[in-house]
C-alpha positions in Angstrom: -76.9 126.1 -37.3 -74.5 124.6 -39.6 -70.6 125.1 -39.3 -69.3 126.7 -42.0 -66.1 125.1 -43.5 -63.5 127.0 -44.4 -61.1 125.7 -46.8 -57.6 125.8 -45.8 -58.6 126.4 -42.2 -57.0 123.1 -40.6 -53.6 123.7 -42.4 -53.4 127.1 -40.9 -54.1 126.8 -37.7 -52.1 123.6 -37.7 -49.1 125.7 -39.0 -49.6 128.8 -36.5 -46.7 129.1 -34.2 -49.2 130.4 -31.2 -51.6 127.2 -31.5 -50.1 124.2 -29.2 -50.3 120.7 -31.3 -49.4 118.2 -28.7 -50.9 119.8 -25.8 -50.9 116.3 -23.5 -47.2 116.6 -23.1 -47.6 119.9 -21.0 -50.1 118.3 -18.8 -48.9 119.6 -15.6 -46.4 122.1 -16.7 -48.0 124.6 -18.5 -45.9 127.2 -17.3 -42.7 126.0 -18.7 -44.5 126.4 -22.5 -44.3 130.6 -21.4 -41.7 130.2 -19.8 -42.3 132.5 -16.4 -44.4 131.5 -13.5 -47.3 133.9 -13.9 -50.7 132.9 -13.7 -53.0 131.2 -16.5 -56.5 131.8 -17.7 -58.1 129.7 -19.3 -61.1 130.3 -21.8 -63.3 127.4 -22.9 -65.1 128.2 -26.5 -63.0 131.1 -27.6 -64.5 131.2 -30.7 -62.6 133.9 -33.2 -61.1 135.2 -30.0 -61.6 139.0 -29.5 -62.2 138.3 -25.6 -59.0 136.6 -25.2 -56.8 138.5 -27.8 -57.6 141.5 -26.2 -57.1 139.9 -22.2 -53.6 139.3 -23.5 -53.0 142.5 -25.0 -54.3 144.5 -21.8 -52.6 142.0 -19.1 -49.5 140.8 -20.6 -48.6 139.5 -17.1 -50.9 136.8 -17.3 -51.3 133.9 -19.5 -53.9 132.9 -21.7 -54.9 129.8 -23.1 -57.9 129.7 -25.5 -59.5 126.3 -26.3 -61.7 125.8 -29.6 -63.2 122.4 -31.3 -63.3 124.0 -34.9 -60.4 124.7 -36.8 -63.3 126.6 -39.4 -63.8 129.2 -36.2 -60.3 129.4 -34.8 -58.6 130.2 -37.6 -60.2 133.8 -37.6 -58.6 134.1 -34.0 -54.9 133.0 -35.4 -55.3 135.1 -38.6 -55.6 138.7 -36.4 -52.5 137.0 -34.8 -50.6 137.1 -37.9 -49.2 140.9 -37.5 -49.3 140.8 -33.5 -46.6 139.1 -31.4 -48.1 138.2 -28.0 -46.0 135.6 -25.8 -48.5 135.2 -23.2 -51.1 134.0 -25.1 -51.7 130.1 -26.6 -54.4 128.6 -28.4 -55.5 124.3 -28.7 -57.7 122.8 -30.9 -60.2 120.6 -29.5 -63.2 119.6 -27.3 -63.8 120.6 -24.1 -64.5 117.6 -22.4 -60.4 117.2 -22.7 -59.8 120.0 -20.4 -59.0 117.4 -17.5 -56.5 115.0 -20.0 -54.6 118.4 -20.8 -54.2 120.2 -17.7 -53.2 119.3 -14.1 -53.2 122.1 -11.1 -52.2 124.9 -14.0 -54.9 127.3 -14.2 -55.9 130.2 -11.8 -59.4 130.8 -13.7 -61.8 129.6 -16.1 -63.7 131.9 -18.6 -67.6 130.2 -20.4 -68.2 132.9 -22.6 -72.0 132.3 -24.3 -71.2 128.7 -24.0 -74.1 127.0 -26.5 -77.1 126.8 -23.9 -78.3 122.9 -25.4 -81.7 124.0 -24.7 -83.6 120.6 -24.9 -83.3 118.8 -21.7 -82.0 115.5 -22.9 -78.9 117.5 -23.8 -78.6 119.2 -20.5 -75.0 117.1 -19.4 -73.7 119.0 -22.9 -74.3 122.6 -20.9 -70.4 123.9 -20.0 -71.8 124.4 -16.9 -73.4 120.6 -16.1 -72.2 118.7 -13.2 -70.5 116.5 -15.8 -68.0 119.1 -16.8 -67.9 121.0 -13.5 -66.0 117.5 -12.4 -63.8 117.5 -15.8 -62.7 121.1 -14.2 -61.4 120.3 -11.0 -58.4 118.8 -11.4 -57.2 121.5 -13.4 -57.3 124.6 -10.9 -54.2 125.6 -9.0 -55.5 125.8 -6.0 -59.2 127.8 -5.5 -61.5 126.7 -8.3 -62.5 130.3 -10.2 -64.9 130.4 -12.9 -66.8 133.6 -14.8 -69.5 132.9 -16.9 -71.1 135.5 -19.6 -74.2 134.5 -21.7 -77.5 135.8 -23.5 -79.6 133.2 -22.9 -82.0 133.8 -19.3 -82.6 129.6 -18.9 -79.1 128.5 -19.3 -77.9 131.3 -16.9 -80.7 130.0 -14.7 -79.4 126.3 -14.9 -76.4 127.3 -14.0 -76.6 129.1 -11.0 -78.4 126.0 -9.6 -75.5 123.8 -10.9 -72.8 126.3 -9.2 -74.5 126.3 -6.0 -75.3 122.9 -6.1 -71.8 121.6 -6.8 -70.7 123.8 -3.6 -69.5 126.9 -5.7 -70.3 130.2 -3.6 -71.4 132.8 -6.4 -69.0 136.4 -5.5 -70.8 138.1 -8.3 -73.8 137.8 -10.5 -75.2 140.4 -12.7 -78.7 140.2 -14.7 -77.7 143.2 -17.1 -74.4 143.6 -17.3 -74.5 147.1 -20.1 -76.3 148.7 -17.3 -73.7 148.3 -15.1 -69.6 150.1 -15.1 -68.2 148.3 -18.0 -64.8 149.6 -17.7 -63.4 146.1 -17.2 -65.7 144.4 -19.3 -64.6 142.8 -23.0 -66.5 142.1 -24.9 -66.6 138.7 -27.2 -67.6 138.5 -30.9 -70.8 137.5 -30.0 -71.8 139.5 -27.0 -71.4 142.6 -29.4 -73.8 141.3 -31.6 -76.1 140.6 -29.0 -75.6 144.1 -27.2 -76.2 145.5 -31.0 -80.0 143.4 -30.9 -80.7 145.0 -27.6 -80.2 141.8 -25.7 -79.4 141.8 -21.7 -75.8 140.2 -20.9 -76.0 137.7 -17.7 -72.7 137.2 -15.8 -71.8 135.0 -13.1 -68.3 135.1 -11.0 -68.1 131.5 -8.8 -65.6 130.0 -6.1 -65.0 127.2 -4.6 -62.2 126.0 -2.0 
């Protein structure tokens, strides 16, 4: 499916106060960008960010940092910013694979939230939960390596698990219908509530590793 460009887009996230321009600087010391020493979560492919938006909103003593390659999608997330003031929550601009250039022992857990499941095999290292970026992520964690994934598609929840377990992740929670289960925790993302709408099942997947 092609991106849709939206004009304008790049100058206003570029302008918003809550998006982080020179992120490499921080490598390290993420914590001194909010200013306190609370915890960060991190979510990879925020998209027009209803899941993170509202984690910040809910637990305001946590920080949030939402990461996004397309200025077209994440300016939606800066625009339902524009009226709400939320000092815990920051958003960058840019590809995933970066995660490891931008962040160094800073982050407590990592959210994939219907990640795009690169369905042909040739593409399978592109996955947000291949070995290839499973590496990218470990130098970023604190300490124990935490990562939830939530996605509608059965094969790439599949792959995953394997990658997890193979990688020497130890899976604490894994649910193959999540709107069947207490969803009193759960927020939902943009997409998820489209896919709920459709009749879809929800996979999710809580991993840790030492």
């Amino acid at each position: 499916m092609r991106l849709k460009h939206i004009k304008g887009s790049e100058e206003k996230v570029s302008l918003s106060k809550v998006v982080i321009k020179n992120p490499e600087q921080y490598k390290g010391k993420w914590k001194s960008v909010f200013n306190n020493k609370n915890k960060i979560y991190l979510e990879i492919g925020m998209g027009k960010g209803d899941f993170i938006i509202e984690n910040a909103i809910r637990y305001p003593n946590i920080n949030f940092i939402g990461i996004e390659k397309y200025a077209s999608v994440m300016v939606r997330a800066v625009q339902k910013l524009e009226e709400i003031n939320l000092p815990n929550l920051k958003f960058i601009c840019t590809d995933a694979k970066n995660v490891n250039t931008l962040f160094q022992k800073n982050i407590t857990l990592i959210y994939l939230n219907f990640s795009d499941p690169w369905p042909k095999k040739r593409h399978a290292l592109r996955r947000l939960t291949s070995p290839y970026y499973l590496d990218k992520y470990e130098p970023v964690f604190q300490e124990k390596k935490h990562i939830i994934m939530k996605t509608d598609n059965r094969k790439l929840m599949e792959y995953s698990i394997k990658s997890f377990t193979d990688y020497g992740y130890q899976i604490e929670d894994i649910c193959l219908d999540l709107y069947r289960e207490d969803l009193a925790e759960n927020i939902p993302t943009e997409y998820e509530k489209k896919f709920v709408a459709k009749g879809c099942p929800i996979y999710k997947i809580e991993v840790k590793k030492d």
